[in-house]
Residue, then its C-alpha position, 0 to 999 in steps of 0.5 A: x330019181x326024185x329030189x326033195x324040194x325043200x322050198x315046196x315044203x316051206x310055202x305051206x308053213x310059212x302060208x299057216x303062220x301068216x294065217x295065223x298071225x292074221x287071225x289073232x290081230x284080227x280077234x284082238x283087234x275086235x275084242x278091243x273094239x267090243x270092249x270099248x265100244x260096250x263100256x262106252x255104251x254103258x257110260x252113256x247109258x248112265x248118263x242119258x238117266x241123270x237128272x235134268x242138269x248142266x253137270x250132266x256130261x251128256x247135256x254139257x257136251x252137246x253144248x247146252x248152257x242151262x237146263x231144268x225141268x218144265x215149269x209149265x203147270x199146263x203142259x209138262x211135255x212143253x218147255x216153259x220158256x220160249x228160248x228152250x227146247x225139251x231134250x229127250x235123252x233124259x228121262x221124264x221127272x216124276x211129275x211127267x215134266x221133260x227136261x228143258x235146255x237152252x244155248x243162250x245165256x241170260x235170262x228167260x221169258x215165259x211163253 
C-alpha cells in the first residue's frame, strides 16, 4: 500500500518560490544598480565638458580652489604659474590652452 507523502510534495514548491523570489531582488537589485550608476556616469560626463571654472562640480569637489585656462603665450599645454597644475579632465579651450587649478589661495606668480 502506498501513502502520499504530502511534505514531499511541498519541498519542490516551497524550493521554486525561494528561487524565484531570489531571482527578482537579485534583477531589481542590479536595474537599480545600472540606473544609478549610468545616470551617475552621465552626470560626470557633463561635467568634466565644462568650462575651466571653480563653479564647475568636478573641479570644486577635488578641492580645488582657483581655476582658469593657461595664459602662457609659449606654451598652452603648460600652466602659467608656477603654484598650478594642468587638470586634464576638462577639455582644452579653442585656443589649445588647458585648464589650470591650484589649492593655494592667494596670489600667483609667473614662471
Amino acid at each position: 500500500m502506498v501513502k502520499n507523502n504530502k511534505k514531499a510534495q511541498s519541498l519542490p514548491l516551497n524550493t521554486i518560490v525561494i528561487a524565484m523570489l531570489v531571482i527578482i531582488v537579485m534583477l531589481v537589485i542590479i536595474v537599480f544598480f545600472v540606473g544609478k550608476f549610468g545616470e551617475s556616469n552621465d552626470t560626470i560626463n557633463n561635467q568634466k565638458s565644462s568650462n575651466c571654472d571653480i563653479s564647475n562640480p568636478v573641479i570644486r569637489s577635488l578641492g580645488y580652489v582657483h581655476a582658469e585656462y593657461s595664459t602662457n603665450t609659449k606654451d598652452n599645454s603648460k600652466c602659467a604659474h608656477h603654484d598650478f597644475s594642468p587638470l586634464s579632465i576638462i577639455p582644452k579651450d579653442e585656443n589649445g590652452a588647458v585648464c589650470c587649478v591650484t589649492k593655494q589661495e592667494g596670489t600667483w606668480t609667473n614662471d
